[in-house]
MIVEX-276387 format. One record per residue (C-alpha): residue number from 1; x, y, z; residue in one letter. Coordinates in steps of 0.25 Angstrom, whole numbers, plus 5000, padded with zeros to 4 digits. Layout:
<pts>
{NUM, {X, Y, Z}, "a"}
...
</pts>
This chain:
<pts>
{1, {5350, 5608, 5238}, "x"}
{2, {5365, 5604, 5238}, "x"}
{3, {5368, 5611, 5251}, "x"}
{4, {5355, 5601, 5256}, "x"}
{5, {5361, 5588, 5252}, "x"}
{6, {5373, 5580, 5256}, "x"}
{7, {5382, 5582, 5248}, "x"}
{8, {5391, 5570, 5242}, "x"}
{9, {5403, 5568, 5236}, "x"}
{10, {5415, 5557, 5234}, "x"}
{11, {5406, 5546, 5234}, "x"}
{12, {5396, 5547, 5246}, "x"}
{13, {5381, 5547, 5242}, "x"}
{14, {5369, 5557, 5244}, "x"}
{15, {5356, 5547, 5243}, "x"}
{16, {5341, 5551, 5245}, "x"}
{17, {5333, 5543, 5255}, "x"}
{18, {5328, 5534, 5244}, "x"}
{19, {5341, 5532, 5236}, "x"}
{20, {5346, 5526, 5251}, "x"}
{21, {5337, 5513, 5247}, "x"}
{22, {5345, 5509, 5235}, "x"}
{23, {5359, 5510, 5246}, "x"}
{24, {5364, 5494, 5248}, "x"}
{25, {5362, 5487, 5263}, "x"}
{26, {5373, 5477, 5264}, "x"}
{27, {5369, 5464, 5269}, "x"}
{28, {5369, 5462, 5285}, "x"}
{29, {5377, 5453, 5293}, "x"}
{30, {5373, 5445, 5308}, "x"}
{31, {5379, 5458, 5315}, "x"}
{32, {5376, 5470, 5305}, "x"}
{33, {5363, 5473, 5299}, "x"}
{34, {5363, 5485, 5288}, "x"}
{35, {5352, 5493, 5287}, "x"}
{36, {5348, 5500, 5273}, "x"}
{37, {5352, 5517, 5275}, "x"}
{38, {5338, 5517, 5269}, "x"}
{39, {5331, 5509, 5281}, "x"}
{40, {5339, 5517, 5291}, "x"}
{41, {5332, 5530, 5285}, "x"}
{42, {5320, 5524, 5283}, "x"}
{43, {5319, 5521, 5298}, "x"}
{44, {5323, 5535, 5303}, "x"}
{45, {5314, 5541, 5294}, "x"}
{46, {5303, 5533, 5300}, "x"}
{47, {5308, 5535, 5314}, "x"}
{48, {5307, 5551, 5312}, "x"}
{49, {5295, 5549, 5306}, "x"}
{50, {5288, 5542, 5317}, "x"}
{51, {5291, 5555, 5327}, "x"}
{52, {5287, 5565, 5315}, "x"}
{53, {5300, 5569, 5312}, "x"}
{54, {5299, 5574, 5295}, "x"}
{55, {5311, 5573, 5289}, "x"}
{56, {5314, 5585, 5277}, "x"}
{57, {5325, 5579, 5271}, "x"}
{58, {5336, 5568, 5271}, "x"}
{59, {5347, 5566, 5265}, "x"}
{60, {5358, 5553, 5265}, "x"}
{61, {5373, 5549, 5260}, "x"}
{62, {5378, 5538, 5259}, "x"}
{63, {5393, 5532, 5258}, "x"}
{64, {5398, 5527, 5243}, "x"}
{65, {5394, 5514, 5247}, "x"}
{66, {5381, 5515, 5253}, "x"}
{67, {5386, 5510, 5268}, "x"}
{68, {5386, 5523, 5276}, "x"}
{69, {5373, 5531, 5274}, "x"}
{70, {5370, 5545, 5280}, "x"}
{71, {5357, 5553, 5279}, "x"}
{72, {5351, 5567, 5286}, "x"}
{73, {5337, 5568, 5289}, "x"}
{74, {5332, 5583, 5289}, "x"}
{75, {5321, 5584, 5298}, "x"}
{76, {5308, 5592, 5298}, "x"}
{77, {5311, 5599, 5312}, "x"}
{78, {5320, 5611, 5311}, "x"}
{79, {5326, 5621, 5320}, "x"}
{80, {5333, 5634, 5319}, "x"}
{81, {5335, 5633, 5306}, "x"}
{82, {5339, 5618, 5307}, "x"}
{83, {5333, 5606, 5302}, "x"}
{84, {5334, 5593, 5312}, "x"}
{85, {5339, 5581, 5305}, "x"}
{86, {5345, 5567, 5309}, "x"}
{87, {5357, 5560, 5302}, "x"}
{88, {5359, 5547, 5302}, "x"}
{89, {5368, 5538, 5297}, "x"}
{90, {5372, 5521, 5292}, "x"}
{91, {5379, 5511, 5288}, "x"}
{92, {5379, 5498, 5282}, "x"}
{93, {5393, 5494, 5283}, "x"}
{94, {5395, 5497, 5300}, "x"}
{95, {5404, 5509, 5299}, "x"}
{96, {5393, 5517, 5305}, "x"}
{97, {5383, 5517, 5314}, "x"}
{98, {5367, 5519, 5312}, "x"}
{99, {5367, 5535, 5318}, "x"}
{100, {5358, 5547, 5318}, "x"}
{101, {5363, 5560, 5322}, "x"}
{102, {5352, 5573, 5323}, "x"}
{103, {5356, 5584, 5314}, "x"}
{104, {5352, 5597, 5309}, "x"}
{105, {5352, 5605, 5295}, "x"}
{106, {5353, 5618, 5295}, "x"}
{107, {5343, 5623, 5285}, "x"}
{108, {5350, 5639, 5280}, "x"}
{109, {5362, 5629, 5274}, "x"}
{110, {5356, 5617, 5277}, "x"}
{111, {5368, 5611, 5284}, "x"}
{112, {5366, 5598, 5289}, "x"}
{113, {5373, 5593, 5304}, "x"}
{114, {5371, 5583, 5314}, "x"}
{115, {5371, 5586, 5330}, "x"}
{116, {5380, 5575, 5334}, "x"}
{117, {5387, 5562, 5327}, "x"}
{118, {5378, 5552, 5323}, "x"}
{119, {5372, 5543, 5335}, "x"}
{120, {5371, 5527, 5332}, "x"}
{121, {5358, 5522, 5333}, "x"}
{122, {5363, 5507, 5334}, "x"}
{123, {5376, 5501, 5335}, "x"}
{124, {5372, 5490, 5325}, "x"}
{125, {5364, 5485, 5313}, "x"}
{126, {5361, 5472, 5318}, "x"}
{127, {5348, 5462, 5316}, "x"}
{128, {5343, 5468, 5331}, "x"}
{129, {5345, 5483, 5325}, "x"}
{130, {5332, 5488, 5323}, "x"}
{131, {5333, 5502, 5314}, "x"}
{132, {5319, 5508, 5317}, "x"}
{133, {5323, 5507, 5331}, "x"}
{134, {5337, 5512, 5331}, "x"}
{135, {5331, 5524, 5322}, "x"}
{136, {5320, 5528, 5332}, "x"}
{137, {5331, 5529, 5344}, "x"}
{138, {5339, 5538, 5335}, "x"}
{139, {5328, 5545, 5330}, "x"}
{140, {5326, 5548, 5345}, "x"}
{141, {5340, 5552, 5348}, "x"}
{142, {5339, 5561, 5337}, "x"}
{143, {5326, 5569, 5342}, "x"}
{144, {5334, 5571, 5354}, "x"}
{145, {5344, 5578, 5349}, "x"}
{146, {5335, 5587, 5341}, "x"}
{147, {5334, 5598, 5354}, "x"}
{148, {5350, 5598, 5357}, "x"}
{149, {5354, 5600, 5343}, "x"}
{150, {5342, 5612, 5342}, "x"}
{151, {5351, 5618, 5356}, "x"}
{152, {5365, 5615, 5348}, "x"}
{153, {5361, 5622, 5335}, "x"}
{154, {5354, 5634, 5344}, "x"}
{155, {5369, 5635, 5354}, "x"}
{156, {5375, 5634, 5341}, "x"}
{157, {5368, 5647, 5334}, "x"}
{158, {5372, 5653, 5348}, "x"}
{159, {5387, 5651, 5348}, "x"}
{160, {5392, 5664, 5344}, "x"}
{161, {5408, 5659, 5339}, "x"}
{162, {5420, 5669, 5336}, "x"}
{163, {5427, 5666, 5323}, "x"}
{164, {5439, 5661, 5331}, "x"}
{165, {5430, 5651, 5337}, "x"}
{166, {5424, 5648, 5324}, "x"}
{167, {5438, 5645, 5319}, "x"}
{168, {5441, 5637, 5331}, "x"}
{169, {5430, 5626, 5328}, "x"}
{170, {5434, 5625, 5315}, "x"}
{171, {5449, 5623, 5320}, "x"}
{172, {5445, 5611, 5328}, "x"}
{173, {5436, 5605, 5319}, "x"}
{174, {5445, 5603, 5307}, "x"}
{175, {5459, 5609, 5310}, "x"}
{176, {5459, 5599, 5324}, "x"}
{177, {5451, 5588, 5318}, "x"}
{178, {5441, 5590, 5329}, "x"}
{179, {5428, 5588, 5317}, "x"}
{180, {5429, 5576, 5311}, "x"}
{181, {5429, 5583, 5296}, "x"}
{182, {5436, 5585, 5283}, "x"}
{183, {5447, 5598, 5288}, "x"}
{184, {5444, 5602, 5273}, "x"}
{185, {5429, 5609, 5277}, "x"}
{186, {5438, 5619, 5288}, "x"}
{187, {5438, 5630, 5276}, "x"}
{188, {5424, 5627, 5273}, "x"}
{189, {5420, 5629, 5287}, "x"}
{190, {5428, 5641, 5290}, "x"}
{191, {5422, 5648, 5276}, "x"}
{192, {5405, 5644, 5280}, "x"}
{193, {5408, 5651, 5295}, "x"}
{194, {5416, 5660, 5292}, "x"}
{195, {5411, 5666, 5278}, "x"}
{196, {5401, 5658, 5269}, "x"}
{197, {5391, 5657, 5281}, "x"}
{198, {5377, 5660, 5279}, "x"}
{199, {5370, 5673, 5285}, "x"}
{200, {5362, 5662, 5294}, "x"}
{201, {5374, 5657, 5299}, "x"}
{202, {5384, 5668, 5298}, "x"}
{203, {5384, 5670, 5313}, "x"}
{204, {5396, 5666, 5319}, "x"}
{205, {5390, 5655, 5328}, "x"}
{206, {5393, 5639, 5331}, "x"}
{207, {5380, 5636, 5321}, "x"}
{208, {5385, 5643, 5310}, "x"}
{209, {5399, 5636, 5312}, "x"}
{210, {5393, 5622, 5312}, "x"}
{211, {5385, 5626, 5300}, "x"}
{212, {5399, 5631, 5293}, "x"}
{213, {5404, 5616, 5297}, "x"}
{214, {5391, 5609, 5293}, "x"}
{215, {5392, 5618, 5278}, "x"}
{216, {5405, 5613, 5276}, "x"}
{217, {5402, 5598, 5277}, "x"}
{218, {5394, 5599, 5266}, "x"}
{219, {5404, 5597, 5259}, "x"}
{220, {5407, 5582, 5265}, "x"}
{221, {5403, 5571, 5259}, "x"}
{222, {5390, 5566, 5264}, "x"}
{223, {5394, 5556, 5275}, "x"}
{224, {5406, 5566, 5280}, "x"}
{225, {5395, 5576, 5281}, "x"}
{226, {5385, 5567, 5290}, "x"}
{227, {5400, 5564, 5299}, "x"}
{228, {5405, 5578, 5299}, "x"}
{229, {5390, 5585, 5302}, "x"}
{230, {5388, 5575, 5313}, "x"}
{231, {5401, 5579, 5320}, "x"}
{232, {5399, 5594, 5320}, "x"}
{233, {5392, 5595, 5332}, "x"}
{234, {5398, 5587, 5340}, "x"}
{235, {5414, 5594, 5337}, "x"}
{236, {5406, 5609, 5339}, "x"}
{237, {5401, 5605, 5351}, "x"}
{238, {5414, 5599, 5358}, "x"}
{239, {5422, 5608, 5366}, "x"}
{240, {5431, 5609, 5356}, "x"}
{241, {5420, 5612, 5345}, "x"}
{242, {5411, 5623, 5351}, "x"}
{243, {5417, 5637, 5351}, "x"}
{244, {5415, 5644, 5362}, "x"}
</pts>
């Protein structure tokens, strides 16, 4: 069950849905109105809900003083060997943006990662905001990114890599700073691809290489997690990312 949860350290918090009740909403002002991590939930669990969409699990953090929040939502619907799942994300105190992102967990490691950064769904929390509205549009967006990232995950399982492109991608991504994450995981990574991989992903493809990166952010603090996951994708298909 460890490997299931985000894992928390140095202060950050791991919440169940119902312990995100008991997290402070500071008061609003004319120009900025909060809105409770609890409501924001609530509302996308509602808004899946109302195009029968299940959700198995979820799971949130949140930062030592309760402003940032950030949760995954495990969803009923699988593929090949995955489990869709939305992220999303908020904040009470403006430093980020109401956001969703689609993702994917892997279910042999149960590795979590998002296809993309997180997408705003509003630019602000304001008295004309309304959240079951904004929800529902991201909802939708999501849902359409549910086929491109079945296609990515399948090009992935089919991009056969030499260990000296392997190595490359990891050079870029913390030697040249090119993946915004701490250059301590580059060990980590190199070991899960190159020799504690497991017999599913042992191949030597793209899709056992992204799950070697997404293994080693486990060790992250929850909110660097959800920022590191959500990143992945984006740097592995860039020019300089994908190995050819």
């Amino acid at each position: 069950m460890e490997g299931s949860m985000l894992m928390v350290h140095r202060g950050s918090r791991k919440l169940g849905r119902p312990e995100l009740n008991v997290i402070a909403t500071p008061e609003g002002t004319d120009t900025h109105r909060p809105v409770a991590h609890c409501s924001i939930v609530e509302a996308l669990l509602e808004a899946l809900a109302f195009r029968h969409i299940s959700v198995v699990r979820d799971e949130y953090a949140v930062s030592p003083d309760g402003m940032k929040m950030f949760g995954v939502l495990d969803l009923e619907t699988t593929f090949d060997d995955c489990r869709f799942s939305i992220g999303i994300r908020n904040s009470h105190d403006k430093s980020l943006r109401l956001a969703m992102t689609v993702g994917y967990r892997v279910m042999v490691c149960d590795n979590m990662a998002f296809w993309g950064d997180f997408t705003p769904v509003l630019a602000k929390h304001t008295r004309r905001f309304s959240l079951t509205d904004s929800l529902s549009i991201g909802v939708d967006r999501m849902q359409r990114n549910f086929e491109p990232l079945r296609g990515q995950v399948e090009a992935w399982k089919q991009n056969q890599l030499s260990d000296d492109s392997a190595k490359l991608v990891i050079y870029r991504a913390f030697i040249e700073g090119e993946l915004e994450v701490p250059k301590h995981l580059l060990r980590r990574v190199h070991e899960l691809y190159f020799q504690l991989a497991t017999p599913e992903l042992a191949p030597r493809t793209m899709w056992s290489l992204t799950n070697a990166f997404t293994s080693a952010f486990k060790n992250l603090d929850p909110i660097p997690q959800f920022n590191a996951t959500a990143k992945l994708a984006r740097f592995l298909e860039s020019p300089s990312g994908v190995a050819l």
